[in-house]
C-alpha positions in Angstrom: -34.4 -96.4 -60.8 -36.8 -95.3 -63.4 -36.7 -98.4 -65.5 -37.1 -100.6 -61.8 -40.1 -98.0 -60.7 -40.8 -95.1 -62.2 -43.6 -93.7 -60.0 -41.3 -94.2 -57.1 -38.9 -92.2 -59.0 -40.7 -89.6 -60.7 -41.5 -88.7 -56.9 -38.4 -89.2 -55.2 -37.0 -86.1 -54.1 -33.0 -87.5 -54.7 -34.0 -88.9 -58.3 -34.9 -84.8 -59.1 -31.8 -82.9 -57.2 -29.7 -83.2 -60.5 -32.6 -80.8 -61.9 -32.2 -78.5 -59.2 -29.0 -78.8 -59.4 -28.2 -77.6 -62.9 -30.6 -74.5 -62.2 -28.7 -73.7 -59.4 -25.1 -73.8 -60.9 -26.0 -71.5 -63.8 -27.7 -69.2 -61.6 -24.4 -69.0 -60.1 -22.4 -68.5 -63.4 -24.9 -66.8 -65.8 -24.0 -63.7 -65.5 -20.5 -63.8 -66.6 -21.4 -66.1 -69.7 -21.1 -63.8 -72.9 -21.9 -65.4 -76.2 -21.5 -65.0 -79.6 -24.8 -63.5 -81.1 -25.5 -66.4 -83.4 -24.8 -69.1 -81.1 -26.9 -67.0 -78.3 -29.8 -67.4 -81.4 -29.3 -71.0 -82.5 -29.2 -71.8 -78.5 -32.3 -70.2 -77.5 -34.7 -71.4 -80.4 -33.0 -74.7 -80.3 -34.2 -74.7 -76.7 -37.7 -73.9 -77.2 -38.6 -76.5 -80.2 -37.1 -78.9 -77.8 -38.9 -77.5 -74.9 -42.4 -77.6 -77.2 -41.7 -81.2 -78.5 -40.7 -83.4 -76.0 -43.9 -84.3 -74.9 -44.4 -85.6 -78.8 -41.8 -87.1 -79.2 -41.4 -89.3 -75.7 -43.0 -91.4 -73.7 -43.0 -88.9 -70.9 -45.4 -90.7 -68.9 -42.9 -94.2 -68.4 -39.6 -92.0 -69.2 -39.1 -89.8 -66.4 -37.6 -88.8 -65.0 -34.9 -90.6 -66.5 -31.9 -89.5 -68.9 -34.7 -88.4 -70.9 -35.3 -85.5 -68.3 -31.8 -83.8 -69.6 -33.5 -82.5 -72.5 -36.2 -80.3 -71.4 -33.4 -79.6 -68.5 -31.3 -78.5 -71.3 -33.6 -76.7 -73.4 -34.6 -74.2 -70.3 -30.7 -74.3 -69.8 -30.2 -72.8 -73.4 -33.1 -70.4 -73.3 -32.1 -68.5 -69.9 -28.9 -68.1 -72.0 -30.2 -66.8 -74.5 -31.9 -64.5 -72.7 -29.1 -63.1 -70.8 -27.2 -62.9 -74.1 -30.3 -60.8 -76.4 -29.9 -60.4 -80.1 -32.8 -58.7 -82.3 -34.3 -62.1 -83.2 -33.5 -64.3 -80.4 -36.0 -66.5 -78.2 -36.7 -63.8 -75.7 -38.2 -61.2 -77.7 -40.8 -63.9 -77.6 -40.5 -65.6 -74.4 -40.1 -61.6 -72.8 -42.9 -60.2 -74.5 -45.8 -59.0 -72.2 -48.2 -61.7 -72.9 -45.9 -64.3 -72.1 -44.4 -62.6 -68.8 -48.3 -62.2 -67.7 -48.6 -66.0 -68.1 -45.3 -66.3 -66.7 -46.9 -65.0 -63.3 -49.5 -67.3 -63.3 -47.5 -70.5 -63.9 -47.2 -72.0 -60.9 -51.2 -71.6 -60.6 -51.1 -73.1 -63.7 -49.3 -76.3 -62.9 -51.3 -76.8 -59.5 -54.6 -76.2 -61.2 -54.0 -78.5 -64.6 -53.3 -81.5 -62.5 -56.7 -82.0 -60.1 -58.5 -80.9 -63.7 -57.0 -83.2 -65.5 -57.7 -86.6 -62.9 -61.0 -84.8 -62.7 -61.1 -85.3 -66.7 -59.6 -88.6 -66.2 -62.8 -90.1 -63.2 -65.6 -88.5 -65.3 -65.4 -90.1 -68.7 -63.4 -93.1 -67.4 -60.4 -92.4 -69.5 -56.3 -91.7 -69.3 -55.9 -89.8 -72.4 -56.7 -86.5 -73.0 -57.4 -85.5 -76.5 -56.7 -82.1 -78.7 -60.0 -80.5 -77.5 -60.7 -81.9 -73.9 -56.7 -80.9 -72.9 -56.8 -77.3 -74.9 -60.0 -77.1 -72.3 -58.2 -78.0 -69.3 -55.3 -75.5 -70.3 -58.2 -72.5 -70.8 -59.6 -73.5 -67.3 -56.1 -73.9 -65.6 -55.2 -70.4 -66.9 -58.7 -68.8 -65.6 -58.5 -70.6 -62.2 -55.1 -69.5 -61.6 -55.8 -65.8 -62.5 -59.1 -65.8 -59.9 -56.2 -67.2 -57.2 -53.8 -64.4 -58.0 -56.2 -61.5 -57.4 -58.4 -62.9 -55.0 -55.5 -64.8 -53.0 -52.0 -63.9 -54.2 -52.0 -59.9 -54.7 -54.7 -59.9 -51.4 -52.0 -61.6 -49.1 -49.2 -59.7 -50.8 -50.9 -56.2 -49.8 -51.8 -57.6 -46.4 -48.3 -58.0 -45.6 -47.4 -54.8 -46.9 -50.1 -53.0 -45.1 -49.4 -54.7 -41.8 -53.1 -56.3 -41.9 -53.7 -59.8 -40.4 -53.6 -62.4 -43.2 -56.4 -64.6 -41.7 -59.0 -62.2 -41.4 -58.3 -60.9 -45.0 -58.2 -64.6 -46.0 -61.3 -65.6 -43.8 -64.0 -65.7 -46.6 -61.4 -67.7 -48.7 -60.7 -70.2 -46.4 -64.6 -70.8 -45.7 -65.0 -71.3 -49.5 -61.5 -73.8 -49.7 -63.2 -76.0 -46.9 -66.4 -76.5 -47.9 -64.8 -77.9 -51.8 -62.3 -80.3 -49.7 -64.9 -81.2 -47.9 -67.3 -81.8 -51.2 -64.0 -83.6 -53.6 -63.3 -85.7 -50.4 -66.9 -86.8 -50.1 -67.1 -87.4 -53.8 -63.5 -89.3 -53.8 -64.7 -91.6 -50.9 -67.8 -92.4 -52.7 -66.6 -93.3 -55.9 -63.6 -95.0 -54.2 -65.9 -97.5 -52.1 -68.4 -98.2 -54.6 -65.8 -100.6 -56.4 -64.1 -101.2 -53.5 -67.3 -102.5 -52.0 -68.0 -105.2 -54.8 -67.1 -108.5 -53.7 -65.3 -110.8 -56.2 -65.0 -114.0 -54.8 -67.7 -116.0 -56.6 -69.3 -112.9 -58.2 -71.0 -114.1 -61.4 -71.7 -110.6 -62.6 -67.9 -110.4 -62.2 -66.4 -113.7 -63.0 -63.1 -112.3 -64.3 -60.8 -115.6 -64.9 -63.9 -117.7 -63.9 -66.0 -117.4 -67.1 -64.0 -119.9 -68.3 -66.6 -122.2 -66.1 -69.6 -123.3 -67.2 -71.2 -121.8 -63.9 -70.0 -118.1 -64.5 -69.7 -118.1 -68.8 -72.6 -116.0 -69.1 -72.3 -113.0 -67.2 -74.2 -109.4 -67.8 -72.7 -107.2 -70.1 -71.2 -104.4 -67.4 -68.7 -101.8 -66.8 -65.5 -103.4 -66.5 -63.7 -103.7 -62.8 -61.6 -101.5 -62.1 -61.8 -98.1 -63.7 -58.9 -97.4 -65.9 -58.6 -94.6 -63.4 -58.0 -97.1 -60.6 -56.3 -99.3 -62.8 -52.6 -98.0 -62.0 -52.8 -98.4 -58.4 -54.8 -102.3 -58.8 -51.5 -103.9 -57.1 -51.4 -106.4 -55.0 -50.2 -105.5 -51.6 -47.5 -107.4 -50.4 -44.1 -106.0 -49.8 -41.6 -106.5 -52.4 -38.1 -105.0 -51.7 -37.3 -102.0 -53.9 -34.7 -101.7 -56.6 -30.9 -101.1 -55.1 -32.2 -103.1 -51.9 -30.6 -106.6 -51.2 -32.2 -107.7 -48.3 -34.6 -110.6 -48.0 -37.9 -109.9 -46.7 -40.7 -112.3 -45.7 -44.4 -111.3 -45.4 -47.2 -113.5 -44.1 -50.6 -113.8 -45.0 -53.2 -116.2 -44.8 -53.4 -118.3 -41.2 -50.0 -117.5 -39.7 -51.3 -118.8 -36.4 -53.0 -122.2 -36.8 -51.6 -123.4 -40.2 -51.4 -127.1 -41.4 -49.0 -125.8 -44.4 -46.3 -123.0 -45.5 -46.7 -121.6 -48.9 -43.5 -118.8 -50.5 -44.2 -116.9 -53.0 -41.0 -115.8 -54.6 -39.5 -114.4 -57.4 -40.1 -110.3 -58.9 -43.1 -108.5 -60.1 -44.5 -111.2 -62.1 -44.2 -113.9 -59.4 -46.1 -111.0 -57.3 -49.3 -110.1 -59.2 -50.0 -113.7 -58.2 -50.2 -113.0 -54.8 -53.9 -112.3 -54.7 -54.6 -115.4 -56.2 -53.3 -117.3 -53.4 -54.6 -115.1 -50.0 -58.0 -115.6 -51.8 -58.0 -119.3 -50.6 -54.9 -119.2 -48.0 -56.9 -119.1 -44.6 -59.5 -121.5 -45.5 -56.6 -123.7 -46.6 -55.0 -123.0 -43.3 -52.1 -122.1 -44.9 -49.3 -119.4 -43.6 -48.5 -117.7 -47.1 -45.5 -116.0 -47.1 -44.7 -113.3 -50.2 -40.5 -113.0 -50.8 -40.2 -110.8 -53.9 -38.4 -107.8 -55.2 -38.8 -105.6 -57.7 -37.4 -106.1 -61.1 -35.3 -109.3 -59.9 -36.5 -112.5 -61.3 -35.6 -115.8 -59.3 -32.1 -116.9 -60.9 -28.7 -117.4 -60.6 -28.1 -115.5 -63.7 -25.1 -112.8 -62.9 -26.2 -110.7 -65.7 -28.4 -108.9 -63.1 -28.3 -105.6 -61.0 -25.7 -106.3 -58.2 -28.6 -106.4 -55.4 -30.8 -108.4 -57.2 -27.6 -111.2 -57.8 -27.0 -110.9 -53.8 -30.4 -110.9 -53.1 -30.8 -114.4 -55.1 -27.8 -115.9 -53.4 -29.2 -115.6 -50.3 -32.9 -116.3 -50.3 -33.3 -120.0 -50.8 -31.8 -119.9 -47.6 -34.0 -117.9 -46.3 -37.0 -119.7 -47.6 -35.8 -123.0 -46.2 -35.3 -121.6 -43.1 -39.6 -121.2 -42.9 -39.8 -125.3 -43.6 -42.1 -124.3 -46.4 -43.8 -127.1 -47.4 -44.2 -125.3 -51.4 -42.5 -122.5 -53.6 -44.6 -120.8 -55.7 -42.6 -119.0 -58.8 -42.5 -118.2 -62.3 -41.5 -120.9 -65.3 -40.4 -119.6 -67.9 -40.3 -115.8 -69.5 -42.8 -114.5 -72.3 -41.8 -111.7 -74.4 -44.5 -111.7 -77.9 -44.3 -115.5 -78.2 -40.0 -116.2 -77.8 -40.5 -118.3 -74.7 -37.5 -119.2 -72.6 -36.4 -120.8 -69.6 -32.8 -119.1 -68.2 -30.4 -121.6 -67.0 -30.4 -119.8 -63.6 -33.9 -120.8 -63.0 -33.5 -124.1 -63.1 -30.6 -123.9 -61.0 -32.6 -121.8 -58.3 -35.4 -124.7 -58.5 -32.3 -127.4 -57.9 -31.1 -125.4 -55.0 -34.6 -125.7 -53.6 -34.4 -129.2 -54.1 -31.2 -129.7 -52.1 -33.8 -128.7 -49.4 -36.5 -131.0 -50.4 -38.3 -128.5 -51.5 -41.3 -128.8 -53.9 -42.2 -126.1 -56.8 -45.3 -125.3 -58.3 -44.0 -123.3 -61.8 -46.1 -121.2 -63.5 -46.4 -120.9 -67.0 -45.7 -116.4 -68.1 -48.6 -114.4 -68.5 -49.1 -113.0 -72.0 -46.6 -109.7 -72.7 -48.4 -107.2 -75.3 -46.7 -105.0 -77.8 -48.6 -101.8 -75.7 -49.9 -100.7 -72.4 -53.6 -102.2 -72.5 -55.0 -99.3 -70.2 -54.0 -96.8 -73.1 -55.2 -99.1 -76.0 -58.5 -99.5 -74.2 -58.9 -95.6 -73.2 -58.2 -94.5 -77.1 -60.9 -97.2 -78.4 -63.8 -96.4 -76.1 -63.2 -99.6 -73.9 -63.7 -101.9 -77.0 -61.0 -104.9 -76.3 -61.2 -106.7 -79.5 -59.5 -103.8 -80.6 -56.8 -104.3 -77.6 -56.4 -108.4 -77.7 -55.0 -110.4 -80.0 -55.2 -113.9 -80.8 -53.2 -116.4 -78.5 -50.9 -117.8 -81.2 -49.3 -114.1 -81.7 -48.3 -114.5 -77.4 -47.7 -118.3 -77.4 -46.2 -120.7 -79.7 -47.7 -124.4 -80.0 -45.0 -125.9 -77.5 -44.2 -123.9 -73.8 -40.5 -123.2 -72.9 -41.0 -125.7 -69.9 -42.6 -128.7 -72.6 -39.5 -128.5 -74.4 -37.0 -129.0 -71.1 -35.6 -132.9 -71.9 -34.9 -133.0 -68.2 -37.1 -131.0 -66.1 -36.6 -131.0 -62.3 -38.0 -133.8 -60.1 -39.2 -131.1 -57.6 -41.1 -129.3 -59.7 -45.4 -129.3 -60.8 -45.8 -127.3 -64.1 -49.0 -125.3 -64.6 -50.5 -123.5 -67.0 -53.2 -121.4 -67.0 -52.8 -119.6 -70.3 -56.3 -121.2 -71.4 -57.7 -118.8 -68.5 -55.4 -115.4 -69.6 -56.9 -116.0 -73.7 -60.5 -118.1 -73.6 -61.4 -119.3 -77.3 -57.8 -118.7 -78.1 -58.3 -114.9 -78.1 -56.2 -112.8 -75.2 -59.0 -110.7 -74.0 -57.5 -107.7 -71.7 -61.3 -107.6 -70.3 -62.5 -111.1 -69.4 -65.7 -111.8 -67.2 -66.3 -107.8 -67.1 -62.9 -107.4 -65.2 -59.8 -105.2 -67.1 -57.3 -108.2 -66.8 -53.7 -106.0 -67.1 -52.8 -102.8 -65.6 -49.9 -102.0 -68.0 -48.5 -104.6 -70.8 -47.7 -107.7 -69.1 -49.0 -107.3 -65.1 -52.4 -109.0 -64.0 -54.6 -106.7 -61.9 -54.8 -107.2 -58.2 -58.6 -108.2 -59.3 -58.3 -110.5 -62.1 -55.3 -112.3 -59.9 -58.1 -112.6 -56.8 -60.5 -114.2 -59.4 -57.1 -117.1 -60.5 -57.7 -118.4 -56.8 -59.9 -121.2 -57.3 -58.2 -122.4 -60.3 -54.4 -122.2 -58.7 -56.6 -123.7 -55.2 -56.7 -126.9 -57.0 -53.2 -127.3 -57.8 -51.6 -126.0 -54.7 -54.1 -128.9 -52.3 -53.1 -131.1 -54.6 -49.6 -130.8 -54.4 -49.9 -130.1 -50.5 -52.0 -132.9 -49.5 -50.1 -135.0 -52.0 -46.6 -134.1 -50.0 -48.8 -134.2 -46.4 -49.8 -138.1 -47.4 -45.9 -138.9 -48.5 -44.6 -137.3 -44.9 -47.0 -139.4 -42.7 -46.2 -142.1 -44.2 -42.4 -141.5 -44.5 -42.3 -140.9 -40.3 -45.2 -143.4 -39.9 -42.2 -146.0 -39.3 -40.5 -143.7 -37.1 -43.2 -142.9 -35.1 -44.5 -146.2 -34.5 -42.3 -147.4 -31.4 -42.9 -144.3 -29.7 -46.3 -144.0 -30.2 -46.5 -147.6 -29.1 -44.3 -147.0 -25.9 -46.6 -144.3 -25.2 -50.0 -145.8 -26.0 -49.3 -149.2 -23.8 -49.8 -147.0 -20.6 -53.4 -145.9 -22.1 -56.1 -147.2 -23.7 -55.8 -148.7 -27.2 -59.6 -148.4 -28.4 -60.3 -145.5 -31.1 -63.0 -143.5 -29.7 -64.2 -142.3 -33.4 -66.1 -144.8 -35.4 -64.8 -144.4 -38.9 -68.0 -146.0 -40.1 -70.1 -143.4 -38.8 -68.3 -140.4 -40.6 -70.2 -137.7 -41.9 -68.9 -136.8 -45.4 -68.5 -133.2 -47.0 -69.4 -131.4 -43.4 -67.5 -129.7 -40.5 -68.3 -127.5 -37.8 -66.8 -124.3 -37.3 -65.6 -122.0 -34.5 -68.7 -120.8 -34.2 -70.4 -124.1 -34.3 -72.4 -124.1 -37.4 -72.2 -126.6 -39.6 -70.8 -125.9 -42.9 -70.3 -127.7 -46.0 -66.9 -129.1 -47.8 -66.4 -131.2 -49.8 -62.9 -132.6 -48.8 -63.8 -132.5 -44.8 -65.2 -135.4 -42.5 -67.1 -135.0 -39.0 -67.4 -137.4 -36.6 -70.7 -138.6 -34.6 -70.6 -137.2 -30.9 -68.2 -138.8 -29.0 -68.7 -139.2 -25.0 -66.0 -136.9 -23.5 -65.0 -136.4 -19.4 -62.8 -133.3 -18.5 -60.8 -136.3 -15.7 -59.3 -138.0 -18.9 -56.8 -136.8 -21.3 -57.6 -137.2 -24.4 -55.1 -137.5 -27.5 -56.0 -137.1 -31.7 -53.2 -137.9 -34.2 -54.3 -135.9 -36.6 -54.8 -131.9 -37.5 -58.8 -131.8 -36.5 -61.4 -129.3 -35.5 -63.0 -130.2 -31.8 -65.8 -129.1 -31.0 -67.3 -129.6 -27.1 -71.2 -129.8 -26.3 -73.1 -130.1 -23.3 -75.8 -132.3 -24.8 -77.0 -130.3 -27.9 -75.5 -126.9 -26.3 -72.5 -126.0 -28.2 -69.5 -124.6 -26.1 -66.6 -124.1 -28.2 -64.5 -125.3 -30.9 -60.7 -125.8 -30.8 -58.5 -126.2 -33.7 -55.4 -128.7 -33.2 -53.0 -128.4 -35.8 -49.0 -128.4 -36.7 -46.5 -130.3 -38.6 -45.7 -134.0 -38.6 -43.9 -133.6 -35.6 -46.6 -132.2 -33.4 -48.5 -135.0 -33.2 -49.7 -136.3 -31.9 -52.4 -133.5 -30.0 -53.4 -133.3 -26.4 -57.0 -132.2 -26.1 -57.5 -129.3 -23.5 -60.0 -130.1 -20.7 -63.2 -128.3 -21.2 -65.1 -128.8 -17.8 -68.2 -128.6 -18.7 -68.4 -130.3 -21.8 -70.0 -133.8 -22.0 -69.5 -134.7 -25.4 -67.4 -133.6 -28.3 -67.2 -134.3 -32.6 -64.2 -133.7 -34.0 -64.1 -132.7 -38.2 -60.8 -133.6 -39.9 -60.0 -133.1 -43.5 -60.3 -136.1 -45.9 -56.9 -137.3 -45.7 -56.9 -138.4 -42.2 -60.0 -140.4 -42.8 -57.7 -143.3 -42.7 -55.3 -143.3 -40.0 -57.1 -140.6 -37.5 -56.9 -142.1 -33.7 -58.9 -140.7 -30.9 -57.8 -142.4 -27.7 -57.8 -141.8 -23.4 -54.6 -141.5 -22.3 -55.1 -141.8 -19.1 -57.8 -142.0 -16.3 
């Protein structure tokens, strides 16, 4: 669990009981354990230069609490040991020596204090190390606070229960004191919290993040970058991706999961997730249902080298996806680990599965993997991230996994945006004042947002592309039926498509807005005794002369055309806005009288 998540494990109470555990058993036993003097010596000390050194030695911050947790469990193991089993230079003359039992008694102070202190630290200078000075500090403090707790909380409450005195009117002054500073750190918290929160990043050209590659956003001001390496950690997007030992397919929408013209999956594991801000940031306007299908740690593949619930979980959701009629699958192409860039067999197998289902792919091209954690790197040199980036040809070689594939699947659009992840050839970890990874190899939440207009592009593309091939695939079909249907009604087009009005639309709240891939229609005459019919996904909007009304939006699949217009009684005219490729083949016609 720790390599899948190790936040999630570091505070999951059932990842810990083995720690409990062991305490408990030789509390059980130690008393009838006799050892030999020199092992009970070579035990205890061994126990407390492993105690004193793990946090040198390890990683403890990714590592636990993992099998690298036996050692310090081991090495308190060895010293309680020890100490039931004294010799005249063992451990505990030290460790029992009245210095050490007085901060003994404030220990658990110590470990509640040292932590607030220390994100305290952390919010203050902007950083996530501590060094030899700063964290000798924090120990001093942690030490003081705790002994102002023990006599002015601990030993007070201790002697109230002994003396039969009510704790709350002992504690009464305390309590006063306690509120007020959670009142004053939740103030702060909030404050600092919605200051970045509150910065809007679509279009932001103070923070262009990905976009600087533009000419419109390559010259931003030189700022703090977005977010704080504080933050940074929990800058994740926030769809729901199935946690490790989990096999079961789930499926989130986002985006317009009422009204949609398309259906967008997003699948795969972590990587495929970080994009998933990238595509809500242009999802509604789109009118597109997005739907996020990952899981941690489980790449989309047929590989059966994998954890057992991330095999079952591949086997069964392409079904799942085609079940949605998606209309696209968004995933990962390829893997990059510090330039060796590969495709697996069992992703081009999942991608031919998809095809089975007609079933288009857009494939993305890996984000760059670094050596080290870039928040760490950029905390130790002051920010600086020339220090932290390298240049592109140390992440990428000339060629891409996917450009050397002799027979890459029909179904699938390749993409690569690597130009956007290292601009100049240089892979930046700050780009357009915005920290681009939150550990080695995962985009931020807001870098990912500021990827939307460039993955936008290719997605429309590929939709209206596919939208264009169905319309005309069922044109045929449709033809007799809609001819069958139309000889009982009137055959003239109501909408001039002479008269269109290019690049503009009216919304729900009838105000004209501009786009450049939308079309609006003059007003059109309109009577609540006809029924009206559009064969075409459109915006209508009804008037009473110049007095807007409402607008309705008409939309569905192939199959749901084509649309009966509801009858809006006091509406005497209506313009419908369409986008562009309906220009064509859009009908407006009375059905009947």
């Amino acid at each position: 669990m720790t390599n899948q998540n190790q936040p999630w494990a570091y505070f999951d109470t059932s990842a810990r009981l083995w720690e409990f555990a062991m305490g408990g058993m030789l509390m059980v036993f130690i008393f009838r354990i006799k050892l030999p003097n020199f092992l009970s010596f070579l035990l205890g000390w061994v126990g407390l230069l492993a105690l004193s050194t793990t946090g040198l030695i390890f990683d403890v911050g990714s590592n636990f609490p993992g099998y690298i947790a036996l050692i310090p469990v081991l090495a308190a193991f060895f010293m309680l040991l020890a100490g039931q089993n004294p010799t005249h230079f063992g451990v505990e003359k030290i460790l029992g020596s009245k210095p050490m039992i007085w901060l003994g008694g404030l220990s658990y102070g110590i470990y509640l204090w040292h932590w607030p202190l220390l994100i305290f630290y952390y919010e203050i200078f902007d950083t996530i190390q501590v060094g030899l000075f700063p964290g000798a500090l924090i120990i001093l403090v942690s030490i003081f606070l705790s002994y102002l707790v023990k006599i002015w909380v601990e030993n007070p409450l201790n002697n109230s229960f002994k003396s039969g005195k009510s704790a709350l009117k002992v504690f009464s002054p305390v309590l006063v004191f306690l509120s007020f500073l959670l009142i004053l750190v939740g103030v702060w918290y909030l404050s600092i919290t919605q200051e970045e929160s509150g910065i809007v990043i679509e279009g932001n050209s103070d923070y262009p993040g990905a976009l600087v590659s533009i000419e419109e956003y390559s010259n931003p001001p030189f700022l703090d970058p977005i977010p704080s390496l504080t933050n940074l950690p929990e800058d994740i997007a926030d769809g729901c991706m199935v946690k490790a030992g989990n096999s079961k397919v789930e499926l989130c929408e986002f985006g317009e999961t009422e009204n949609y013209e398309h259906i967008v999956t997003l699948v795969g594991g972590s990587k495929s997730a970080h994009w998933l801000p990238s595509l809500k940031a242009f999802a509604e306007d789109e009118a597109i249902k997005l739907i996020s299908v990952t899981k941690s740690g489980c790449r989309f593949t047929t590989d059966k080298d994998v954890k057992e619930d991330c095999y079952e979980w591949n086997q069964n959701v392409v079904q799942s996806i085609a079940e949605t009629e998606t209309d696209l699958v968004v995933t990962m192409a390829d893997i990059n680990q510090e330039k060796e860039e590969n495709i697996p067999k069992g992703y081009i197998e999942q991608f031919n599965r998809l095809n089975e289902y007609d079933i288009d792919i857009l494939a993305l091209r890996d984000s760059p993997t670094f050596s080290e954690k870039i928040p760490e790197c950029l905390s130790a040199n002051d920010l600086d991230s020339s220090a932290c980036g390298v240049p592109k040809t140390d992440l990428y070689g000339e060629l891409s996994g996917w450009d050397k594939l002799e027979n890459p699947p029909a179904n699938v659009t390749y993409a690569d945006y690597t130009d956007f992840f290292c601009p100049d050839s240089f892979c930046s970890p700050i780009i357009g004042n915005i920290i681009v990874y939150r550990d080695h190899h995962h985009l931020s939440a807001t870098f990912a947002e500021t990827l939307g207009p460039i993955l936008q592009e290719d997605v429309m593309k590929i939709l209206n592309n596919n939208l264009s091939d169905r319309k005309e695939k069922s044109k045929k079909e449709t033809e007799n039926q809609d001819d069958n249907e139309l000889s009982e009604s009137s055959e003239d087009n109501l909408i001039n498509i002479n008269e269109l009005v290019e690049g503009k639309w009216i919304d729900t709240k009838g105000v004209q807005q501009d786009n450049s891939t939308m079309y609006q229609t003059q007003a059109i005459e309109y009577s609540s005794s006809n029924q009206y019919s559009v064969n075409a996904n459109c915006y209508v909007s009804y008037y009473r002369g110049e007095d807007f009304i409402k607008t309705i939006r008409y939309s569905g699949g192939v199959g749901d055309l084509p649309h009966i217009l509801d009858d809006v009684e006091e509406a005497d005219n209506i313009v419908l806005s369409f986008s562009e490729q309906w220009t064509e083949d859009i009908k407006l016609i009375i059905e009947k009288n």
